[in-house]
C-alpha positions in Angstrom: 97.0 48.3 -72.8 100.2 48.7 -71.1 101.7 49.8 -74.4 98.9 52.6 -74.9 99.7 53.9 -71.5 103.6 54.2 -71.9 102.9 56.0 -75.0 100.7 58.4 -73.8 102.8 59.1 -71.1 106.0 59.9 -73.4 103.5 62.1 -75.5 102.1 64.2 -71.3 104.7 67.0 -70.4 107.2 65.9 -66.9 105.0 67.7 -63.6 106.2 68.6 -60.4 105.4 65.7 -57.5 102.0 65.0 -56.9 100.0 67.1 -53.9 101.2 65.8 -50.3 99.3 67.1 -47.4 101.8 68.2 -44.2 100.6 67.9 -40.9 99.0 71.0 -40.5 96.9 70.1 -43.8 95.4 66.7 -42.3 94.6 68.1 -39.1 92.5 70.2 -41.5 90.4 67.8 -43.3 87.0 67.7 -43.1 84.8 64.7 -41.8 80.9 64.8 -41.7 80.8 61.1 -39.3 81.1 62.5 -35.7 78.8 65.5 -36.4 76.6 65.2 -39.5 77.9 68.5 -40.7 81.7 69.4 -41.9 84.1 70.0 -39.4 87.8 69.6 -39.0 89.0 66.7 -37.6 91.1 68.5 -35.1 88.1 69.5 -33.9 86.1 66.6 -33.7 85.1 65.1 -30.3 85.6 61.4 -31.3 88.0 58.8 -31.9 88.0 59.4 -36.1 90.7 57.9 -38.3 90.8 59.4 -42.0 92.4 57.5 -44.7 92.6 59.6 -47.9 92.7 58.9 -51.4 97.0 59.2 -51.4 96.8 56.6 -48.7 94.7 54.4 -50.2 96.6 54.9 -53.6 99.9 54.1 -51.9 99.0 51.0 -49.8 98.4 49.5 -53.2 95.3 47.4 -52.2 92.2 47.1 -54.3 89.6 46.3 -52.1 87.6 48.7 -49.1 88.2 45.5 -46.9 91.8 45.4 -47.2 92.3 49.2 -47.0 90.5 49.3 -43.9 94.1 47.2 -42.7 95.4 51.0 -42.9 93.0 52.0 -39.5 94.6 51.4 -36.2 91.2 51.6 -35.0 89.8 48.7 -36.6 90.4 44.7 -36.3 90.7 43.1 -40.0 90.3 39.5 -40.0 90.2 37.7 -43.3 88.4 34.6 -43.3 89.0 33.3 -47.0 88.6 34.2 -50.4 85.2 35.5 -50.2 84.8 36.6 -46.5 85.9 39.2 -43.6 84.8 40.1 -40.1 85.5 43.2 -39.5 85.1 45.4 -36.1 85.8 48.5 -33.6 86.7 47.7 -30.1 86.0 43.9 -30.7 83.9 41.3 -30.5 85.3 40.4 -34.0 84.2 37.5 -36.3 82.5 36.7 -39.5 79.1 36.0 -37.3 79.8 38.3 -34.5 81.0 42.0 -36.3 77.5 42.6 -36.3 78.0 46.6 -34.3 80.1 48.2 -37.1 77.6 50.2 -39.4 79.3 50.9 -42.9 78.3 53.5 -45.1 79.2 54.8 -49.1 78.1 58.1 -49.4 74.8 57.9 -47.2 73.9 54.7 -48.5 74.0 52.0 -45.4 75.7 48.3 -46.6 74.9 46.0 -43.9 72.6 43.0 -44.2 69.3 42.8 -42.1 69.8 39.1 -41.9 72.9 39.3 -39.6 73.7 42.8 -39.0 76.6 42.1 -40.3 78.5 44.2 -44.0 79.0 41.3 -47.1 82.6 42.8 -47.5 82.9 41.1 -50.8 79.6 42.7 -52.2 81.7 46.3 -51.9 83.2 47.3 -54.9 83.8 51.2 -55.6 85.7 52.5 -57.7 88.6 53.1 -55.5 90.8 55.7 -57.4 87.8 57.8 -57.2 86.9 58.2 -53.1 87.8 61.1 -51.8 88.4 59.8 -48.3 87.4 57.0 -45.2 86.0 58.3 -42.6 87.1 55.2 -39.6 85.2 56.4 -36.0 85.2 53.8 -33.3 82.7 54.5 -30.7 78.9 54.4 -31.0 77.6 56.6 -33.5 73.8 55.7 -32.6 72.3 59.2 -32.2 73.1 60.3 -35.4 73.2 57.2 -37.6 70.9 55.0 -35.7 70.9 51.1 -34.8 73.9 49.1 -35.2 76.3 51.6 -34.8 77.3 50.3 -32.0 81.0 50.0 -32.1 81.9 52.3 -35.1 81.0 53.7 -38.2 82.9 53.5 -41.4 82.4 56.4 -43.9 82.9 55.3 -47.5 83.0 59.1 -49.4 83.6 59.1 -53.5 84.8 62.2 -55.2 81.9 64.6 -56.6 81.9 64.2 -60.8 83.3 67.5 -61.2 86.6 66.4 -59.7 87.3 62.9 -61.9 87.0 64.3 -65.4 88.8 63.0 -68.8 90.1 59.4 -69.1 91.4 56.9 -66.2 92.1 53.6 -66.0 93.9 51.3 -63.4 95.6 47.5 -64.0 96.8 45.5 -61.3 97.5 42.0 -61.3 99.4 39.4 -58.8 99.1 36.1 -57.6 96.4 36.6 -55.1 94.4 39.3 -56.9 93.6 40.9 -60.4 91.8 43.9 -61.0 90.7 46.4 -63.9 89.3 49.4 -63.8 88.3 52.0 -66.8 86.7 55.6 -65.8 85.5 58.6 -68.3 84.2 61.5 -66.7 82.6 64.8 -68.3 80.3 67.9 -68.6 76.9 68.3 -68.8 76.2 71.4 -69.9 77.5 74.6 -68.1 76.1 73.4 -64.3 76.6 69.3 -64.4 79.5 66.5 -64.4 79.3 62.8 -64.8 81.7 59.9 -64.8 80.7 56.2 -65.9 83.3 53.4 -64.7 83.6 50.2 -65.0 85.8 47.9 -63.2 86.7 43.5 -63.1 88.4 42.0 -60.9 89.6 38.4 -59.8 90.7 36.9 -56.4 92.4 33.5 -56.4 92.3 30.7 -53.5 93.1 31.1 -50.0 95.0 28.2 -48.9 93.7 25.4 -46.5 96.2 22.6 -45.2 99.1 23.6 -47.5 96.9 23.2 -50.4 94.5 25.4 -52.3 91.1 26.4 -50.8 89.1 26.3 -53.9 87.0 29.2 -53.1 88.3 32.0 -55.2 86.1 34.0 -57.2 85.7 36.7 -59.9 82.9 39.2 -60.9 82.6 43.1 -62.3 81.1 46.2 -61.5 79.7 49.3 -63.4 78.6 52.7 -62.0 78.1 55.9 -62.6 77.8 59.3 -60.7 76.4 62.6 -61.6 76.5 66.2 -59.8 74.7 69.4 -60.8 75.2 72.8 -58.9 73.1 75.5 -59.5 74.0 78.4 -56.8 72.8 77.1 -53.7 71.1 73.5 -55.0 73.4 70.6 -55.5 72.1 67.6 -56.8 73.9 64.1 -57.0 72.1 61.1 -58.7 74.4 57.6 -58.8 74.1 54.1 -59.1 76.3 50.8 -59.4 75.4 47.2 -60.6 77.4 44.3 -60.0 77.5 40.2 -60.5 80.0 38.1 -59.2 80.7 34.6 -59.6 81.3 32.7 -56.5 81.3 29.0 -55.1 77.7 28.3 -53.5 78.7 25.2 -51.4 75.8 23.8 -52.9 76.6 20.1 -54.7 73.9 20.5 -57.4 74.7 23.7 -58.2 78.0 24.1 -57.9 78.1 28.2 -59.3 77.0 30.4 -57.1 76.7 34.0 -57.6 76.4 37.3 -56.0 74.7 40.0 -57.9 73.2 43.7 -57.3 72.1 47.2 -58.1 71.7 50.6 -56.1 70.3 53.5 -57.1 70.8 57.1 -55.0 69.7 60.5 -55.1 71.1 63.6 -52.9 69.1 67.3 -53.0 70.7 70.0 -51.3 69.2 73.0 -50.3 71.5 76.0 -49.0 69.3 78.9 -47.5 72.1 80.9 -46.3 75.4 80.4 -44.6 73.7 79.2 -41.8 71.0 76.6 -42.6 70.9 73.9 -45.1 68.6 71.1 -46.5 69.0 67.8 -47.2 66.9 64.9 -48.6 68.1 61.9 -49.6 66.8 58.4 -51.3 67.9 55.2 -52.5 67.1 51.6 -53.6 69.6 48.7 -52.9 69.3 45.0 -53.8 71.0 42.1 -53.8 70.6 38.2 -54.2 73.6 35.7 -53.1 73.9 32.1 -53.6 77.1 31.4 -51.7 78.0 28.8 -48.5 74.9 26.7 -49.3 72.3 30.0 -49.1 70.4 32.0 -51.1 69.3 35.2 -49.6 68.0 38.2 -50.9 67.1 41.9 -49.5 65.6 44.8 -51.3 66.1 48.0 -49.4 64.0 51.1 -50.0 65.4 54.3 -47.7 64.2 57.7 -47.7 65.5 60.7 -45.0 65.6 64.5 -44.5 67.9 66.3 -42.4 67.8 70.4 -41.4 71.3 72.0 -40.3 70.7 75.5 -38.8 73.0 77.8 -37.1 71.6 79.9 -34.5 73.8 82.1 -32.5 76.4 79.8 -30.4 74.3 76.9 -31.4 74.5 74.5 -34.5 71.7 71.9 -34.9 70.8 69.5 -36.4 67.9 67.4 -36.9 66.3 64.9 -39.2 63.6 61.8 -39.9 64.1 58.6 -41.7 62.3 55.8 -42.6 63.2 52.7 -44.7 61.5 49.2 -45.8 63.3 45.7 -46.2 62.1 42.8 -48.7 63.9 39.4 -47.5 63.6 36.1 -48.9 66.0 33.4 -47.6 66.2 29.4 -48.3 69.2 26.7 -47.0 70.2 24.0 -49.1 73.1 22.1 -47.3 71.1 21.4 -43.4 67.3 22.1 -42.1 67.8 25.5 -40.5 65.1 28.2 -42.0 64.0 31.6 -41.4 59.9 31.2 -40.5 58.8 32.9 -42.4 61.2 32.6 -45.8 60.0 36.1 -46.7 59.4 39.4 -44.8 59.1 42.9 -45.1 60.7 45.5 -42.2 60.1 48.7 -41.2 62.4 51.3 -39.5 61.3 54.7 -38.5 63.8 57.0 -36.6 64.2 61.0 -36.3 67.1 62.6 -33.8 68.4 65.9 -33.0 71.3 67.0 -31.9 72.7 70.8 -30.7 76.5 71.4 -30.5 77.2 74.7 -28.3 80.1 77.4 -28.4 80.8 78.0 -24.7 84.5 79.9 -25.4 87.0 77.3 -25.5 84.6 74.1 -24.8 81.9 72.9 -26.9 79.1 71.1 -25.6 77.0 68.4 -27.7 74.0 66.8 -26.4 71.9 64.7 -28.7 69.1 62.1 -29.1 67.6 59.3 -31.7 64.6 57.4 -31.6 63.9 54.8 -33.3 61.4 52.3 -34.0 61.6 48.7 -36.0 59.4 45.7 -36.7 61.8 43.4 -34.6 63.4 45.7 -32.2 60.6 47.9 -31.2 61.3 51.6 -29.5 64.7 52.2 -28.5 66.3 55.4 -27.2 70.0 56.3 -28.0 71.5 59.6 -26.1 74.7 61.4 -26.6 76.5 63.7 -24.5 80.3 65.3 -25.4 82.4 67.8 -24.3 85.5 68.7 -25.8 87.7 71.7 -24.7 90.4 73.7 -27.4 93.1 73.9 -24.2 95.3 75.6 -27.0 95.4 76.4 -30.8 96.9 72.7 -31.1 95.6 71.0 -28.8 92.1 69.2 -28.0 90.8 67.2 -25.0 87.9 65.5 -25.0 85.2 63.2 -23.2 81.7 61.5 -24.2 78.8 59.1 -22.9 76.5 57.5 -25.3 74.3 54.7 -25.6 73.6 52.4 -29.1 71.9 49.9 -30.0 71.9 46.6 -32.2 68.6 45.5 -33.4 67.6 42.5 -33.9 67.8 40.5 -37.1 66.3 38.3 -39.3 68.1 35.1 -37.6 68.2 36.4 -33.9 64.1 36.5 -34.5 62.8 33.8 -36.9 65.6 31.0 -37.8 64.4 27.6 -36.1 65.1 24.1 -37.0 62.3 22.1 -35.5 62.7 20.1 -33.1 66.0 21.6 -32.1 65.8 25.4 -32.7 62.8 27.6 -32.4 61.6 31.6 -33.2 63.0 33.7 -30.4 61.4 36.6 -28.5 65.2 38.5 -29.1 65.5 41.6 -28.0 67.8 44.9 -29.4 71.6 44.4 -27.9 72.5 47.8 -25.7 75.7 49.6 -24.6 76.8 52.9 -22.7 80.0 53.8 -23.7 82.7 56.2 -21.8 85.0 57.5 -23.6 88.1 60.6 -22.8 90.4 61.6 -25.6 93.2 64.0 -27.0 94.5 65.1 -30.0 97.0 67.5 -31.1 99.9 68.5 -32.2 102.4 68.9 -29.6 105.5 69.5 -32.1 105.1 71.3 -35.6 106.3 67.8 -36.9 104.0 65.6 -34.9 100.4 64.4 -34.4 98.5 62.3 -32.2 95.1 61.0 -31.3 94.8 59.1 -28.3 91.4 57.5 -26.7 90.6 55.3 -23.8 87.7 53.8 -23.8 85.1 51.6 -20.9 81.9 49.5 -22.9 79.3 48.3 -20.6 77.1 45.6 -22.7 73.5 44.1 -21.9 71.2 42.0 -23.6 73.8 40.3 -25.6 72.8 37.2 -27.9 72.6 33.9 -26.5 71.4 30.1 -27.1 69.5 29.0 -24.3 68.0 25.5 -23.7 64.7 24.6 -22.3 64.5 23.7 -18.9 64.9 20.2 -17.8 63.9 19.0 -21.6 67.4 21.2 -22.9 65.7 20.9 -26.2 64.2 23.0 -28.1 66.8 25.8 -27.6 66.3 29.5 -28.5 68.6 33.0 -29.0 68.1 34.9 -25.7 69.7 37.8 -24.6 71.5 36.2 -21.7 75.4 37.6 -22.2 76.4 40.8 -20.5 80.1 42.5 -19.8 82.6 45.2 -20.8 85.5 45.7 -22.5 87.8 48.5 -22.0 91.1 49.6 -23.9 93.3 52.3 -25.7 93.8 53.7 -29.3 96.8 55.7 -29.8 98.1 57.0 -33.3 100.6 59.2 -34.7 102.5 61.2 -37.7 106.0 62.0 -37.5 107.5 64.2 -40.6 110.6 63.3 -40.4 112.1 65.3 -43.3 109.7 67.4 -46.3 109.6 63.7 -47.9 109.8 60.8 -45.5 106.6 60.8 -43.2 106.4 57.8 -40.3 103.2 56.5 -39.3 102.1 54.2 -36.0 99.3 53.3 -34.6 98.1 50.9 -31.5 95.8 49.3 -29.7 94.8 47.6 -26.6 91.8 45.7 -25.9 90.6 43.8 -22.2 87.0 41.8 -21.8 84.9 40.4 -19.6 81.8 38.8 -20.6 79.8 36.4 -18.9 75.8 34.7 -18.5 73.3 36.9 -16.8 71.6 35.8 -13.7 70.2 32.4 -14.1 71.1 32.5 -18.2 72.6 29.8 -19.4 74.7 30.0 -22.9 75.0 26.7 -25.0 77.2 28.4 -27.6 79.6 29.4 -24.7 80.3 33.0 -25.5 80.6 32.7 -29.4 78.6 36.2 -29.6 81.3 38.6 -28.1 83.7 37.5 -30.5 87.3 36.3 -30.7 89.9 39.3 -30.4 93.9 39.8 -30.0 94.3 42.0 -26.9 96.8 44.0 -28.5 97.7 45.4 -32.4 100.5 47.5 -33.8 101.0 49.1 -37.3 104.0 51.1 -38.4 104.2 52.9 -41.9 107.1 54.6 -43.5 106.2 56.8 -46.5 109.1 58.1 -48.4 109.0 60.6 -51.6 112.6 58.8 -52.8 112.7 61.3 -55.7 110.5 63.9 -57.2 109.3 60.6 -59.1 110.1 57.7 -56.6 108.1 57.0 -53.8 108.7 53.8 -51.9 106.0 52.7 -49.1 106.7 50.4 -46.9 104.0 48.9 -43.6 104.7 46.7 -40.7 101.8 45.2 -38.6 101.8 43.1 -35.8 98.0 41.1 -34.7 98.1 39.5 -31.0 96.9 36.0 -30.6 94.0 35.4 -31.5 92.0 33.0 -29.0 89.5 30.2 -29.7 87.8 31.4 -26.2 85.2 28.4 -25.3 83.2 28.2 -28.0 83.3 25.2 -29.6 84.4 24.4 -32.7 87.1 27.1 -33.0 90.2 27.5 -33.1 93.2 29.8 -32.3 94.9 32.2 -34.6 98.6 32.4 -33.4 100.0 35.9 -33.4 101.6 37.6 -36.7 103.8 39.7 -38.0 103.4 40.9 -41.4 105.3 43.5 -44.1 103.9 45.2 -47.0 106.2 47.8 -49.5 105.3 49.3 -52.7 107.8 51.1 -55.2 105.9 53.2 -57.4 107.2 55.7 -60.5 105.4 58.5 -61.9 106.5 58.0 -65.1 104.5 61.5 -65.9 101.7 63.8 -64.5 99.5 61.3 -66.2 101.0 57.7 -65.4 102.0 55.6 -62.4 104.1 52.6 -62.3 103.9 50.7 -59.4 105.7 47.0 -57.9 104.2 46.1 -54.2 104.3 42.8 -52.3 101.8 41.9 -49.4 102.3 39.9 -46.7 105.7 39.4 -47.2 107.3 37.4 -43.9 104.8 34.3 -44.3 103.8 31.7 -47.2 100.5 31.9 -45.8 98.7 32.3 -42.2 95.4 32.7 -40.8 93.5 35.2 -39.1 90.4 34.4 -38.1 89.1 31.8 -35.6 86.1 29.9 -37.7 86.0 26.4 -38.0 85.9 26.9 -41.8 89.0 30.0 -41.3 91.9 29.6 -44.1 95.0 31.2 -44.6 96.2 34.2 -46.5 98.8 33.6 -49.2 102.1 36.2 -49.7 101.2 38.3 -53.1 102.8 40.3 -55.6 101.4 42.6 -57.4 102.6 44.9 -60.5 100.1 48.0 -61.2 99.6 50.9 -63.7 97.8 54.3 -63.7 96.8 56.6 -66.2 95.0 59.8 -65.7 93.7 59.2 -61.7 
């Protein structure tokens, strides 16, 4: 393969260097997260982080959860092999991110059993997104319960835009990864691309040794567009099957395996009012940690953008059905019933008024499901263009987290029974600036007050202690900063930093008593740091190079845990575009340690240092 590639690219004619944005240019990229409706992110009145495709492409990682590292705003926190937690604003964990709701292209990823996103069960085809869309801060009003925290936009290129032959090979000591792409034409009005892509993550490591708990799997998709004056339509799917270890002693393979289906009609009526409608089917089965579980999800929703005067709305109705089954080979906890089928209704509008220089956005969602009942989530923001560069900006806004599967119906008779749970609430404040206060800099800065209620507990039963239940007896805040910046040093060398700071206080509500001592608000550093150089060596050299720095870690009180000591880490990548067409690449991850953890589970292991050697054609 390698071969084929250098030959075609002695055969492609030399190109100029390959599109770099300035400053000016990103402050000019459109996100849809913060408004449901294209806007510039200089304009946006939220704390948004955008990582586009050359970012992605540059960090040389090949996997969502490990470009997500790239986000200042988020905490990554790798688990092992197979597993992440991954959150906004903390309460982090594998069991505890259960506020960050994660989205590719309209289609929601998060599992009705926890609340929580199966980050290894995420596989696009990364060459082809277009951008991430990273806002921290509830996004309730417009995309409903569980974003709590943040929202994570996963958007892939239209078909139009990835057309002829691609193909990616990467391969190190910790991962492998293949990917082939062919898009085309369909007739004079449509575009398709079909992909394929394999890929293969070896062990973390566990007491110096390995973990045993690397796995390997592949992935197929496809995406079509058609535009036909003012109707676009987009049809896509994927299917994937991984093989995994299932914990399980008699049946030592496990697997996880799954297919979506989505389709996108849009409906211009003029320049100012637009209709959209928008359906898909998602399943998955995983036999992994000693579980099988299973979710078929069925989603349909409609959403109106109208322009009237100084006013933009935008309103819309959804409604979506789960299928679960769920059974636990390794101890006697269950779900009661195995099976069940949910129902979540919602519809929300939101108006976003022109008063001069300040824009005014007031919205509200409503929505309605099986476990969680009626819940209410309002918005209010205000943002004010103080100057051509500059943009100040403040917001309230409640979200919710409903409840799941195992807040509701896991019980272990005699010790654990069904729970009346209810949905987990916060009111956010939030106040924020971005700008660009010299030609060659940007920044975003946002502080941020969380006020939780009704957070998850295990409470006993008087005097007996036993049977215990999940109650809602945690409540607190947590309060903190997010500052990032760009720096163009020169027309090639671009610096990049980002912090954050993070302070909590959660404790029992009146007469609640917690058994699992907290576990449910997570384990978080109270501070985080990345620095990225990005330097255009040559007109065919580009060397990248990241430094990131994770706080302690603590174990807190739950027990069982245990601290993750603070780290530093590096991460460069030399890369040569050997032509227009092809892309040579050397990059090494996590290069000051042999190994560390991150995470604060019992069952946590260690990241190993990796190398990794990596080819393009044609992306």
């Amino acid at each position: 393969m390698l071969f084929l590639l250098s030959a075609a690219a002695a055969r492609a004619e030399t190109s100029s260097d390959l599109a770099r944005m300035s400053l000016e240019e990103l402050s000019n990229v459109e996100v849809t997260s913060v408004s449901k409706r294209p806007e510039r992110i200089a304009e946006a009145a939220a704390s948004v982080f955008v990582l586009t495709n050359d970012d992605i492409r540059r960090s040389g990682v090949q996997s969502v959860a490990e470009a997500l590292r790239l986000a200042p705003n988020l905490g990554v926190q790798r688990v092992d092999a197979l597993d992440y937690g991954i959150s906004a604003r903390g309460l982090n964990g594998f069991e505890s991110a259960n506020k960050l709701l994660v989205l590719i292209d309209g289609r929601s990823v998060y599992s009705p059993f926890f609340s929580g996103v199966e980050w290894s069960q995420l596989h696009p085809d990364l060459p082809d997104l277009d951008r991430i869309e990273v806002v921290s801060g509830p996004g309730g009003t417009l995309w409903g319960a569980n974003a709590v925290n943040g929202v994570v936009n996963i958007v892939t290129r239209p078909a139009d835009q990835t057309q002829g032959l691609a193909g990616l090979a990467a391969g190190g000591a910790g991962y492998q990864s293949y990917t082939a792409r062919y898009g085309g034409r369909l007739g004079a009005d449509g575009a398709f691309r079909i992909y394929g892509r394999a890929y293969d993550r070896a062990d973390s490591i566990r007491d110096g040794s390995s973990a045993a708990d690397g796995w390997k799997g592949g992935q197929l998709g496809f995406r079509t567009d058609f535009d036909r004056g003012p109707t676009h339509l987009t049809l896509q799917g994927d299917a994937y099957h991984d093989r995994v270890p299932s914990q399980i002693p008699a049946s030592p393979n496990g697997k996880l395996v799954g297919q979506n289906l989505l389709v996108r009609w849009t409906q211009a009526w003029s320049d100012d009012a637009d209709f959209e409608v928008q359906a898909y089917y998602d399943r998955y089965e995983r036999i992994a940690r000693g579980i099988l579980d299973g979710v078929r999800t069925y989603d349909i929703q409609a959403e109106q953008r109208l322009t009237i005067g100084q006013h933009q709305l935008v309103f819309g109705a959804g409604h979506r059905v789960w299928k679960d089954r769920f059974a636990n080979f390794v101890n006697g906890f269950v779900l009661d019933p195995p099976t069940r089928r949910s129902e979540l209704s919602n519809a929300f509008v939101q108006d976003q008024v022109a008063l001069g220089d300040v824009t005014l956005t007031v919205g509200v969602k409503a929505e309605h499901s099986t476990l969680g009942g009626t819940e209410w989530m309002p918005n209010v923001r205000l943002a004010w263009r103080q100057s051509p560069n500059t943009l100040l900006w403040g917001a309230a806004s409640s979200a919710v987290r409903n409840p799941s599967r195992l807040d509701r119906d896991l019980v272990f008779p005699p010790l654990l029974v069904r729970s009346q749970f209810e949905a987990e609430r916060l009111i956010a404040y939030e106040l924020g600036y971005r700008g660009r206060p010299h030609p060659r800099l940007s920044l975003s800065a946002t502080i941020f007050y969380h006020d939780y209620e009704r957070l998850r507990s295990t409470e006993p039963t008087p005097v007996t202690i036993l049977p215990v239940r999940i109650a809602n007896g945690l409540e607190g805040e947590s309060w903190g900063l997010e500052i990032w910046s760009d720096f163009q040093a020169t027309e090639r060398w671009r610096l990049s930093a980002g912090i954050s700071g993070l302070g909590k206080d959660f404790r029992t509500s009146d007469n609640a008593v917690d058994l699992s001592r907290l576990a449910a608000v997570g384990h978080d550093p109270n501070f985080q740091m990345i620095a990225r150089s990005q330097h255009q060596l040559s007109d065919r050299l580009d060397l990248d190079l990241r430094v990131r720095y994770v706080g302690e870690v603590p174990a807190e009180l739950t027990p069982g845990y245990r601290k993750a000591p603070a780290y530093a880490e590096a991460d460069a990548r030399l890369s040569w575009r050997v032509s227009d067409r092809v892309e040579l690449s050397l990059a090494g991850f996590n290069l000051l340690d042999a190994s560390h953890p991150e995470a604060t589970e019992p069952r946590r292991n260690e990241l190993r240092r990796n190398y990794q050697v990596a080819v393009r054609y044609g992306f």
